[in-house]
C-alpha positions as CSV (number, residue, x, y, z in Angstrom):
1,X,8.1,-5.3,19.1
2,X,7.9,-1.7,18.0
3,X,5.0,0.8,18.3
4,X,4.2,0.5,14.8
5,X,3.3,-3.5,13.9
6,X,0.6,-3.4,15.1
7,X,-0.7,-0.6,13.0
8,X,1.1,-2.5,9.6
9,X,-0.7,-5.6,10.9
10,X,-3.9,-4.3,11.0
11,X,-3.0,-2.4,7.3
12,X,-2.4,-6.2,5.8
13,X,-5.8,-7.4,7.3
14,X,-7.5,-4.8,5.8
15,X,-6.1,-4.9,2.6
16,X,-6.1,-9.0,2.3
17,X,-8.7,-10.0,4.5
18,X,-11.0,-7.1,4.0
19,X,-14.1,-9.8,5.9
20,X,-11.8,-10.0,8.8
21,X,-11.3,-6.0,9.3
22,X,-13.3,-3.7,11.7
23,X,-13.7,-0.1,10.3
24,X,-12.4,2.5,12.7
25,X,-15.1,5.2,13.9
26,X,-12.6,8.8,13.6
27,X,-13.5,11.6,15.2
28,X,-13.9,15.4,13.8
29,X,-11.0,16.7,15.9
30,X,-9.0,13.3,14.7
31,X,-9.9,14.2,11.0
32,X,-8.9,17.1,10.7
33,X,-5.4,16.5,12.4
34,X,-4.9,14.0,9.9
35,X,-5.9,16.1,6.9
36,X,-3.6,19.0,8.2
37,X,-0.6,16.4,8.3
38,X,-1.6,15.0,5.2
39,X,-1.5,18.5,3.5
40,X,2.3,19.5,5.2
41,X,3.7,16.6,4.7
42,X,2.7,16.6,1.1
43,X,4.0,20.4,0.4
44,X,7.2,20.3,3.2
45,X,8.0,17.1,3.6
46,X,8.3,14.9,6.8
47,X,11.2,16.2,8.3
48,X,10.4,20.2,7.7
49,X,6.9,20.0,9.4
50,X,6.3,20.6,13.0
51,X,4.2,19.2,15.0
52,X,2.9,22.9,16.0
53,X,2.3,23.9,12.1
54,X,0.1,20.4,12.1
55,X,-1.9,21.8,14.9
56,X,-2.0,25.3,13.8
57,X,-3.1,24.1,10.2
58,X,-6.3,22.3,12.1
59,X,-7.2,24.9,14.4
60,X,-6.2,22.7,17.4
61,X,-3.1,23.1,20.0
62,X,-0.3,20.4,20.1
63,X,-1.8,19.2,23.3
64,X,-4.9,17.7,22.1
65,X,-2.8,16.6,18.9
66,X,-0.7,14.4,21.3
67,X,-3.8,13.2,22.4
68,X,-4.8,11.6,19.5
69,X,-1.4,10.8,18.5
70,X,1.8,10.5,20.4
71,X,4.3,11.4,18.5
72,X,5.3,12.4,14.5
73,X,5.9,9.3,13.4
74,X,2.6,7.5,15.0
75,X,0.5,10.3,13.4
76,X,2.5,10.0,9.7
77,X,2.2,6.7,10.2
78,X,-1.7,7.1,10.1
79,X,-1.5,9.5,7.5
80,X,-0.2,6.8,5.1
81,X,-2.0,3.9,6.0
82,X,-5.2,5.4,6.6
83,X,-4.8,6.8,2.7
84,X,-3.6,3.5,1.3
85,X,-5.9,1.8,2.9
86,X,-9.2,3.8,1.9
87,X,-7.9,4.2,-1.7
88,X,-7.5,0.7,-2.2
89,X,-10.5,-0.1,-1.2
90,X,-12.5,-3.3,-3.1
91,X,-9.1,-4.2,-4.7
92,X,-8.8,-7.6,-3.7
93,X,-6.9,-10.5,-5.8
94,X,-9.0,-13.1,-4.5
95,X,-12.1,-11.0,-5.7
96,X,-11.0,-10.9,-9.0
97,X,-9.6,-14.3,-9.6
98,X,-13.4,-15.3,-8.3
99,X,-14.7,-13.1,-11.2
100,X,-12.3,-13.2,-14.2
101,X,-9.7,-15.3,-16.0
102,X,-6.5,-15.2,-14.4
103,X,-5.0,-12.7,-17.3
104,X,-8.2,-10.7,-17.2
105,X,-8.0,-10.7,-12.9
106,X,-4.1,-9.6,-12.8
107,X,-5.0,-6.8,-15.2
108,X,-7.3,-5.5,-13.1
109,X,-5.6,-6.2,-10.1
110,X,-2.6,-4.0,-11.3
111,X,-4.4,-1.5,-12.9
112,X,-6.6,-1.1,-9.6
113,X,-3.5,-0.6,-7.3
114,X,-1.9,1.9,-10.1
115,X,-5.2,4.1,-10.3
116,X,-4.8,4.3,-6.4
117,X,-1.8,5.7,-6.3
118,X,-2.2,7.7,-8.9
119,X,-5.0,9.3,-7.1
120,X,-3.3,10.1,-4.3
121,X,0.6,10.2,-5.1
122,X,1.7,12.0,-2.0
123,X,0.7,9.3,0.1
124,X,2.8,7.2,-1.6
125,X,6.0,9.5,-1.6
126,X,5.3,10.2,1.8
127,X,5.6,6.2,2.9
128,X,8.5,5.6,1.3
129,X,10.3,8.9,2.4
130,X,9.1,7.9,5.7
131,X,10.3,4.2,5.8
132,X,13.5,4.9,3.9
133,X,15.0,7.3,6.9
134,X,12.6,6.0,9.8
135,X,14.4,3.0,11.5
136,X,11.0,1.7,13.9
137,X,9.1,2.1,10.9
138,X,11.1,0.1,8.3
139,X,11.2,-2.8,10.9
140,X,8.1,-2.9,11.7
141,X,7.1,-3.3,7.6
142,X,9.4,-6.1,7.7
143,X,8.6,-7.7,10.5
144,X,4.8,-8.0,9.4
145,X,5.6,-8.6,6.1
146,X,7.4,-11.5,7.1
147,X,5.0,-12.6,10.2
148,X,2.0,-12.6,7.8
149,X,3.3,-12.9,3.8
150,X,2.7,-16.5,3.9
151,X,-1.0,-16.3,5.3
152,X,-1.9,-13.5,3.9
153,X,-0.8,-12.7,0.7
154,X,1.5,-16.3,-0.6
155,X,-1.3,-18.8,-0.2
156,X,-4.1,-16.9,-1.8
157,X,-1.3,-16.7,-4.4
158,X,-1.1,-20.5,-4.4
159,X,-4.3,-20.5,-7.3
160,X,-2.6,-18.7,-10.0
161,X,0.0,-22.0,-10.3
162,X,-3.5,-24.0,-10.6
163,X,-5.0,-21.7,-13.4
164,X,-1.2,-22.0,-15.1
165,X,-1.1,-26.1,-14.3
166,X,2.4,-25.4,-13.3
167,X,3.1,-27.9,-10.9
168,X,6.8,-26.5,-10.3
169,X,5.0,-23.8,-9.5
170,X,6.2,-21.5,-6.6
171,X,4.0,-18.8,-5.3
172,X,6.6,-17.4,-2.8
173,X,8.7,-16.6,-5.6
174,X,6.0,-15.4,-8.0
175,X,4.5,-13.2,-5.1
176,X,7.9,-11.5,-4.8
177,X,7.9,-11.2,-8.3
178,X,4.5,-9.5,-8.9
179,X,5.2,-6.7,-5.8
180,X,8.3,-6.4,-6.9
181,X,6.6,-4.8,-10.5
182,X,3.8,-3.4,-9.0
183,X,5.7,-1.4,-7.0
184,X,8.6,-0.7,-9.1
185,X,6.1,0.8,-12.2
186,X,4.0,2.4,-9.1
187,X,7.2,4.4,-8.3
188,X,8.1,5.0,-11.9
189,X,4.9,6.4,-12.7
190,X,4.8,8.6,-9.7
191,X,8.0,9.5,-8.6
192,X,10.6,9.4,-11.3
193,X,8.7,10.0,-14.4
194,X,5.3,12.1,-12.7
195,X,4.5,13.4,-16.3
196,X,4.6,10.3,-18.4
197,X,1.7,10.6,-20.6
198,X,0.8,7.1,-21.1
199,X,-1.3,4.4,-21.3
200,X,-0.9,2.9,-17.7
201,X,-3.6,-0.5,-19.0
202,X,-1.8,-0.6,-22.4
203,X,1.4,-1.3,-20.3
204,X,0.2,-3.2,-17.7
205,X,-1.5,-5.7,-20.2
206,X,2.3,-6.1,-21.6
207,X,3.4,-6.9,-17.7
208,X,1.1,-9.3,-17.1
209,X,1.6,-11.3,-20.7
210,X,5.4,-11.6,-20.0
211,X,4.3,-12.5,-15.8
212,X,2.2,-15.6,-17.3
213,X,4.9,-16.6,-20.0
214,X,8.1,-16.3,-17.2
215,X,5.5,-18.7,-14.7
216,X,3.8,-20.9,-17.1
217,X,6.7,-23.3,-16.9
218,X,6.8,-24.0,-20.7
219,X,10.3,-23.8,-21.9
């Protein structure tokens, strides 16, 4: 076990199991490290920023930033998850398939995780920079992902195949499936084509339609 799977283990409970989660009391000094990595990271990239610049940038010495976090990769590491997890906030499948049709609660449910992003795009180009070249951090993804992808995020998954009366139905797959998307139009919007000017519900509607028809199991 890494440093980090922790951290990605208590991301998932947050984001899944948002009744299960304890919010974390920050302090001012802790803040303001965080915002001061956020903002370098996001105009120099991981690799190019110091440690020292984070420090200078929040009026602290690297000393008391070691304090709080000790090392680069713990405190970008923070950086991301503390932004994904506040921006995706209340955007919770379960939630949604408790409230809406299932056509009506995947709409939302992607449209909710694309406004997130979209809000705060250098978070998400900051994770995957960061996973792509840091080795701890990539296997410690994985190694939750695949620790927790059944509890967490397959079998509330396991309902959709009940709305569709699909009793071939197979939520692993269809779970792969729908992250695969999400993530893939996520990156699309905000990484390869940042100036689209589109209609990101208008496109997501068309998703989800072809999603329902591929796992209906009509032929």
């Amino acid at each position: 076990m890494n440093n980090y799977e922790a951290a990605f283990d208590a991301l998932l409970k947050q984001v899944t199991q948002p009744e299960k989660s304890t919010p974390v009391k920050v302090s001012k000094k802790k803040q303001a490290i965080l915002a001061a990595a956020k903002k370098l990271f996001s105009e120099k990239g991981f690799s190019a920023t110091t440690t020292a610049s984070i420090a200078a940038e929040a009026h602290t010495t690297e000393k008391t930033l070691f304090k709080h976090f000790p090392s680069k990769n713990d405190l970008v590491l923070n950086v991301c998850l503390g932004a994904i997890a506040e921006n995706f906030q209340g955007i919770y499948f379960s939630r949604y398939l408790q409230e809406l049709d299932l056509r009506e609660a995947l709409i939302q449910f992607f449209t909710g995780k694309t406004a997130a992003w979209l809000k705060d795009s250098d978070s998400l180009k900051l994770f995957l920079q960061v996973i792509l070249t840091e080795k701890d951090l990539r296997e410690a993804v994985v190694t939750n992902l695949s620790k927790e992808w059944d509890n967490q995020i397959t079998n509330p998954m396991k309902e959709v195949g009940n709305r569709l009366g699909n009793k071939n139905f197979d939520a692993n797959i269809f779970n792969i499936f729908l992250f695969s998307v999400l993530i893939g139009y996520d990156v699309l919007r905000m990484v390869l084509l940042p100036d689209w000017q589109t209609d990101d519900k208008q496109n997501i509607e068309k998703i989800v339609d072809v999603l329902l028809f591929g796992f209906s199991g009509e032929r």
